[in-house]
DRENFI-557389 format. One line per field, with one value per residue (C-alpha): x, y, z; residue in one letter. Coordinates in nm, 4 decimals. Layout:
<pts>
east <- c(X, ...)
north <- c(Y, ...)
up <- c(Z, ...)
dose <- c(A, ...)
</pts>
This chain:
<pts>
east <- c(3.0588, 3.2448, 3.5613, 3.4447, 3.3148, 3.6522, 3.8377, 3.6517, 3.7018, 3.9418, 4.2729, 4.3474, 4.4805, 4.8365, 4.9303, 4.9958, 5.2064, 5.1257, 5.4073, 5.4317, 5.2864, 5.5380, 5.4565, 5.5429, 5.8990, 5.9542, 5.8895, 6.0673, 6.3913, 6.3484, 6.2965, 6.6936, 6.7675, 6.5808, 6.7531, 7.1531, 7.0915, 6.9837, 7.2644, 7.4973, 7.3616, 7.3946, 7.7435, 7.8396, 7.6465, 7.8900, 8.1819, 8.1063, 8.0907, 8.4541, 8.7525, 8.8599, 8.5924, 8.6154, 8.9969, 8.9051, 8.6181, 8.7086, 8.6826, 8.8717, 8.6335, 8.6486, 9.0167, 9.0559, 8.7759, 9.0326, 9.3701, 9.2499, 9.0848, 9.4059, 9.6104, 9.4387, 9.4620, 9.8138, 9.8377, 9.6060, 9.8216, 10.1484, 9.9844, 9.8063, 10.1815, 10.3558, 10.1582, 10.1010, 10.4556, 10.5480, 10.2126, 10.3280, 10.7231, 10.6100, 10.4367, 10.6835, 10.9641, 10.7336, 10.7603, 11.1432, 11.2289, 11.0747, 11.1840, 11.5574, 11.5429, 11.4718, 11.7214, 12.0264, 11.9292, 12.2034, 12.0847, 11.7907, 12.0363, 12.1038, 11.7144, 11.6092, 11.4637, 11.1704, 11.0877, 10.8483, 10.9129, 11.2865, 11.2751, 11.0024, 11.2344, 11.5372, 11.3328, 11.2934, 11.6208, 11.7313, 11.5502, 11.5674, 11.9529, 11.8934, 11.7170, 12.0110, 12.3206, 12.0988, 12.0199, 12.0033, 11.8905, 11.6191, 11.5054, 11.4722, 11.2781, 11.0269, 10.9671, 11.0165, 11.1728, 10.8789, 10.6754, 10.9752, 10.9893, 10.5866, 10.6098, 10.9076, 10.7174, 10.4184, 10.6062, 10.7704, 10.4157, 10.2318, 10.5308, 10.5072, 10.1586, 10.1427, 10.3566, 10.1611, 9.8682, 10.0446, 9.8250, 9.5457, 9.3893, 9.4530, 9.2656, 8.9820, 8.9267, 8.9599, 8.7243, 8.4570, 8.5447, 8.5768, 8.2668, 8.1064, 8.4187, 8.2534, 7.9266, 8.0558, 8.1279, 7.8069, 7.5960, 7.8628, 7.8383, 7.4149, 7.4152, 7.6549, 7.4042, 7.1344, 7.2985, 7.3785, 7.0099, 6.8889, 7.1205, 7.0699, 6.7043, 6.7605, 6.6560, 6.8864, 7.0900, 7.3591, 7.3425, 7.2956, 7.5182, 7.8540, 7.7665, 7.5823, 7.8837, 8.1135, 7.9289, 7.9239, 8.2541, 8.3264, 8.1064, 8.2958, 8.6137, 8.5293, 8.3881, 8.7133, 8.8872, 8.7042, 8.6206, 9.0126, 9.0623, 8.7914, 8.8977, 9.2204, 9.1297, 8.9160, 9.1579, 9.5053, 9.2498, 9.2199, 9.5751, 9.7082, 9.4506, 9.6336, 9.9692, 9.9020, 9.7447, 10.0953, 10.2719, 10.0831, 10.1427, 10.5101, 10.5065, 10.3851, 10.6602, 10.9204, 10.7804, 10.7873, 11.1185, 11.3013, 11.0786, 11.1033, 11.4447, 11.2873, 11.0332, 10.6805, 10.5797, 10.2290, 10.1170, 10.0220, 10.4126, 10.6484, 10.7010, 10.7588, 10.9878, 11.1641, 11.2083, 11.0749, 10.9232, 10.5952, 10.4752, 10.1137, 9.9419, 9.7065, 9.3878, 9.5325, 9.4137, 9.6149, 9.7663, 9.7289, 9.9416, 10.1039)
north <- c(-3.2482, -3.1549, -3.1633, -2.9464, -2.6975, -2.7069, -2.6767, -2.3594, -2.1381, -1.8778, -1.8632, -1.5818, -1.2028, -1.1524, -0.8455, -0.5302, -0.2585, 0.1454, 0.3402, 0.6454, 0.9962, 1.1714, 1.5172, 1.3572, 1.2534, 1.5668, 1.7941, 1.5715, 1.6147, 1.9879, 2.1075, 2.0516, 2.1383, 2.4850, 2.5538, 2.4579, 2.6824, 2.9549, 2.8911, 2.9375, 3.2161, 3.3932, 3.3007, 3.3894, 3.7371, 3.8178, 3.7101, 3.9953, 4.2716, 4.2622, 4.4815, 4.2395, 4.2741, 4.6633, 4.6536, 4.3887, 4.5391, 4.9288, 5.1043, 5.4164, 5.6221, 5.3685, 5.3976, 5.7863, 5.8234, 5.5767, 5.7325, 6.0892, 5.9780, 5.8236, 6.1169, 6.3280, 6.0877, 6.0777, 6.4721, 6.5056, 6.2771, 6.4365, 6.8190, 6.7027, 6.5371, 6.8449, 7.1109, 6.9310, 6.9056, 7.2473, 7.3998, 7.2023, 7.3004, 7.6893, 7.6605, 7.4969, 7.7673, 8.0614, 8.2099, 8.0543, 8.2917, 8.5788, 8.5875, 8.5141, 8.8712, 9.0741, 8.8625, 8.8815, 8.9902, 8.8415, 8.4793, 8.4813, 8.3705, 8.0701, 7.9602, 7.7222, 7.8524, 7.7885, 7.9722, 8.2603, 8.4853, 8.5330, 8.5826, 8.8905, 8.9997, 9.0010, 9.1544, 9.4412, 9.4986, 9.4819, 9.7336, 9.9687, 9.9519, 10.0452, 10.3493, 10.4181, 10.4307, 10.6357, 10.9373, 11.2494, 11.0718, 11.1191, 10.7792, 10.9166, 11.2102, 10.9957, 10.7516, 10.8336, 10.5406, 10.4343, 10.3704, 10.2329, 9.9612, 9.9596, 9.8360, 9.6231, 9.4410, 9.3826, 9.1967, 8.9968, 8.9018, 8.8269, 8.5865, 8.3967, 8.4576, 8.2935, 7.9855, 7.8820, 7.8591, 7.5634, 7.2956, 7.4284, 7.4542, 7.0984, 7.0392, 7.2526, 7.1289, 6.7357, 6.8030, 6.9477, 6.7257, 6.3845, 6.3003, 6.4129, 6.1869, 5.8740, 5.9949, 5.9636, 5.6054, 5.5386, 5.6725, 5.5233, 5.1811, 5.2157, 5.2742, 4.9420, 4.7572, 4.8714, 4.7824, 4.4337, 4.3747, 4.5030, 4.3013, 3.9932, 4.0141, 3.8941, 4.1178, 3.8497, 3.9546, 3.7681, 4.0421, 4.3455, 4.2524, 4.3117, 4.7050, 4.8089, 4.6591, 4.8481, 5.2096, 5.1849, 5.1205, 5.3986, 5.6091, 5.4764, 5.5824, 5.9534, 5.9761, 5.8320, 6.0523, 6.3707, 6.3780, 6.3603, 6.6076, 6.8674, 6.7555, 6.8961, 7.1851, 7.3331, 7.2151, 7.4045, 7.7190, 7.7424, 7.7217, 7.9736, 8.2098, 8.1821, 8.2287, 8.5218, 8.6693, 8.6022, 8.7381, 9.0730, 9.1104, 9.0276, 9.2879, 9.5655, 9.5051, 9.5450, 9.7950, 10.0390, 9.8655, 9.9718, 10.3284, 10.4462, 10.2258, 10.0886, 9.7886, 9.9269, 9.7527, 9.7352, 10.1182, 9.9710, 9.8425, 10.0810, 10.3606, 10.0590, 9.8574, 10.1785, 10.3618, 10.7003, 10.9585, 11.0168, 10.6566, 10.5718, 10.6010, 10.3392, 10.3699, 10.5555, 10.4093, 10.1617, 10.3095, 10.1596, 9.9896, 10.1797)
up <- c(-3.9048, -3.5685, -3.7250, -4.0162, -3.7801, -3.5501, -3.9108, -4.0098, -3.7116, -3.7543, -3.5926, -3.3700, -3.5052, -3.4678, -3.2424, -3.4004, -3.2884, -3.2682, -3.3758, -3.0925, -3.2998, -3.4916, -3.3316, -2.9812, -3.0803, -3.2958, -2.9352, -2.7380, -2.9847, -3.0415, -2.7088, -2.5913, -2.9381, -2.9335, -2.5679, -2.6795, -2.9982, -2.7592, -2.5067, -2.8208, -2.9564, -2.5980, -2.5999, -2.9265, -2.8511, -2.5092, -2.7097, -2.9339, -2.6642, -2.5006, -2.6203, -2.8637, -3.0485, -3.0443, -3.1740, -3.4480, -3.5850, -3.6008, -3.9442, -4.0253, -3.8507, -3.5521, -3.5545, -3.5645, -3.3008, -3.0701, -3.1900, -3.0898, -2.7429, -2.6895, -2.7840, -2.5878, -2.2534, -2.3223, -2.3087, -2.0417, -1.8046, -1.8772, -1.8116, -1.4970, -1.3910, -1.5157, -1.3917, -1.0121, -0.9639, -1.1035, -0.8465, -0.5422, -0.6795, -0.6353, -0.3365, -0.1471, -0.2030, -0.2467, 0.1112, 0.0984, -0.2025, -0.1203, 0.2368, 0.0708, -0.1212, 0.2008, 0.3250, 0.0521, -0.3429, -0.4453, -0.3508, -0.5601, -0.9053, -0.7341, -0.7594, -1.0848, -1.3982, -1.3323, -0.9965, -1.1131, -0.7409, -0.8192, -1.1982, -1.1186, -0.8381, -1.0641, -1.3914, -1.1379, -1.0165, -1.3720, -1.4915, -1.1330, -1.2484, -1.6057, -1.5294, -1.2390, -1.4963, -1.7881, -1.5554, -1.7386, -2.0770, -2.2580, -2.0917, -1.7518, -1.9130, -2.0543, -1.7884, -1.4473, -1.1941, -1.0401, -1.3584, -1.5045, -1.2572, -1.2635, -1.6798, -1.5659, -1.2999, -1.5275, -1.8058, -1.5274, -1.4235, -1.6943, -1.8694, -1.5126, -1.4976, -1.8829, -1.8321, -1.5432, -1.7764, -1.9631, -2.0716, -1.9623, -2.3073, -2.3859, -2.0308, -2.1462, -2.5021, -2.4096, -2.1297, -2.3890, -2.6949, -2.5799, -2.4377, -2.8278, -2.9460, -2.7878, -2.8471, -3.2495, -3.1614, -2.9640, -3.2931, -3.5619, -3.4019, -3.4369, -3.8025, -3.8197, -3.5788, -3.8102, -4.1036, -4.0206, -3.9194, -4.2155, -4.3842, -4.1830, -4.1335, -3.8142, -3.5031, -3.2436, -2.9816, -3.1506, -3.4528, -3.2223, -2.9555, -3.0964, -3.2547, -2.9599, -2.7255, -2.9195, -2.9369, -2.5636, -2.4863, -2.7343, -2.5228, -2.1530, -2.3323, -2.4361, -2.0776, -1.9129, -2.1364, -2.0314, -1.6077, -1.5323, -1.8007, -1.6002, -1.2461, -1.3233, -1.4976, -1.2094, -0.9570, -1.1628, -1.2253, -0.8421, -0.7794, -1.0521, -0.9100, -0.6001, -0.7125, -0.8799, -0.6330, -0.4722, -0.7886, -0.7217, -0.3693, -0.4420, -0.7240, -0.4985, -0.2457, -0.5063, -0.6287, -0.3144, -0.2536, -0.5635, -0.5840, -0.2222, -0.1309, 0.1447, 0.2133, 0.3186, 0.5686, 0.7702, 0.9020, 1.2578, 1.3065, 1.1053, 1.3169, 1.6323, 1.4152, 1.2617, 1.5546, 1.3917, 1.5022, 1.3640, 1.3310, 1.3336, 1.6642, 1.8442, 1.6241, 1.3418, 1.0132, 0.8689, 0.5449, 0.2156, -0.0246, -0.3141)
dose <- c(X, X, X, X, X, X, X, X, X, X, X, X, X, X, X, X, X, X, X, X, X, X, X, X, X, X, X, X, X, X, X, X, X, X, X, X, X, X, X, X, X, X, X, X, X, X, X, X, X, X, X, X, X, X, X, X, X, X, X, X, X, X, X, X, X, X, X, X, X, X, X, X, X, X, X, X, X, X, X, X, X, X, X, X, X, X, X, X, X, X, X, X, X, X, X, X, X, X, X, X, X, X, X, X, X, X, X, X, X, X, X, X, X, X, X, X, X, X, X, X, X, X, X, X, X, X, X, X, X, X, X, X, X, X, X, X, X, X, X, X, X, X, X, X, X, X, X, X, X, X, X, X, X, X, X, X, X, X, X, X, X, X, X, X, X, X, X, X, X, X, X, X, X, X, X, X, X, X, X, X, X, X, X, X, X, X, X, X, X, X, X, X, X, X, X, X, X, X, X, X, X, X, X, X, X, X, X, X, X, X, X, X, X, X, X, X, X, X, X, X, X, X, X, X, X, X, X, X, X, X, X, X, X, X, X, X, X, X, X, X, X, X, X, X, X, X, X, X, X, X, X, X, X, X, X, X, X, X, X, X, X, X, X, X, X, X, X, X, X, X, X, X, X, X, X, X, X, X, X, X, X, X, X, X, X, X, X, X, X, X)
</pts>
């Protein structure tokens, strides 16, 4: 009876083993998953915003927004060289040149084509010797010498007065059109942003990045295009209105030079330096310039 009893106990249960839950494993996995996709997709989103991008992904619109900036930086750099040299050209000889003709006429055909003081100088004696040799002529009747040399010394003024205003309209119209040029970009590279999300369904950086990159560049070019362009354009005005102030006080010596024959000089020293009798006493009123 014992051993039947001791026969008909049962044996001990095997262990069994949990498998670990399914969600735990899955988190664990997808959590360095989810962070390397997003380090990727920041990548590949900066990749898309560099120059490279720009250049590889223009349109025709893209490319004649960039081929006109760039013409017009091209032009604005060679007027800003050109006209600097030719202002800083001027004023270094101006006071040398017109010091020269009181000095000796004659030297003043010796100075480059492009100095304005002697050319006006020279258009005057020119024509002061026209109306010289056609005395008696129905010339002389209609114009008398000093308005002859008046009309003479006008054209001579305005043609220098006109080539000094070289390039400034390509100054002016890049400084007012390229920052709208880049602003083109800036909205043309939008529409493509919003047409690849559309497209995409996908709001991402990654998707964005690369249009939005590009319409601001777009936009830093028209404004890199069009400061320089301004600078310049103020700083040239400034100067011309300087030099013709010069070209006018210049004009008015030659002028009473080639009228009277002599040089007018200051009331309160021409009777001292001329040695006449007559000349302006201590107070007198200074008197004006013809």
């Amino acid at each position: 009876m014992q051993q039947d009893a001791a026969s008909t106990q049962p044996a001990p249960a095997a262990p069994v083993s949990v498998p670990p839950p399914a969600d735990a494993s899955a988190a664990v996995t997808a959590a360095p998953t989810g962070l390397t996709s997003a380090g990727h997709g920041d990548a590949a989103a900066l990749s898309q915003m560099g120059f490279d991008h720009l250049i590889h992904n223009f349109d025709w619109l893209g490319w004649a927004t960039f081929l006109v900036l760039a013409a017009m930086t091209i032009g604005t750099w060679y007027f800003i060289f050109i006209n600097g040299w030719r202002a800083l050209a001027i004023r270094a000889r101006a006071d040398r040149v017109r010091n020269a003709f009181w000095d000796n006429p004659a030297s003043l055909e010796d100075q480059p084509k492009w100095e304005p003081f002697s050319k006006i100088a020279l258009d005057c004696a020119s024509a002061s010797a026209h109306h010289q040799r056609h005395e008696g002529s129905r010339l002389v009747e209609a114009l008398n010498r000093s308005e002859f040399i008046d009309r003479s010394l006008r054209q001579g003024v305005a043609r220098e007065s006109g080539r000094l205003e070289g390039g400034l309209t390509w100054l002016a119209t890049t400084g007012s059109t390229a920052p709208f040029l880049g602003l083109l970009g800036t909205v043309w590279g939008i529409y493509h942003a919003l047409i690849r999300i559309g497209a995409s369904g996908n709001a991402g950086i990654e998707t964005v990045a690369g249009p939005v990159g590009e319409a601001l560049i777009m936009t830093a070019l028209g404004l890199g295009v069009a400061i320089p362009a301004v600078l310049a354009y103020n700083v040239f005005v400034r100067v011309n209105r300087i030099t013709n102030a010069q070209f006018d006080e210049f004009a008015h010596d030659l002028h009473d030079f080639f009228a009277t024959g002599s040089r007018v000089t200051d009331a309160g020293t021409a009777g001292v330096a001329l040695g006449k009798p007559g000349g302006p006493k201590s107070g007198a009123p200074a008197a004006s310039r013809k």
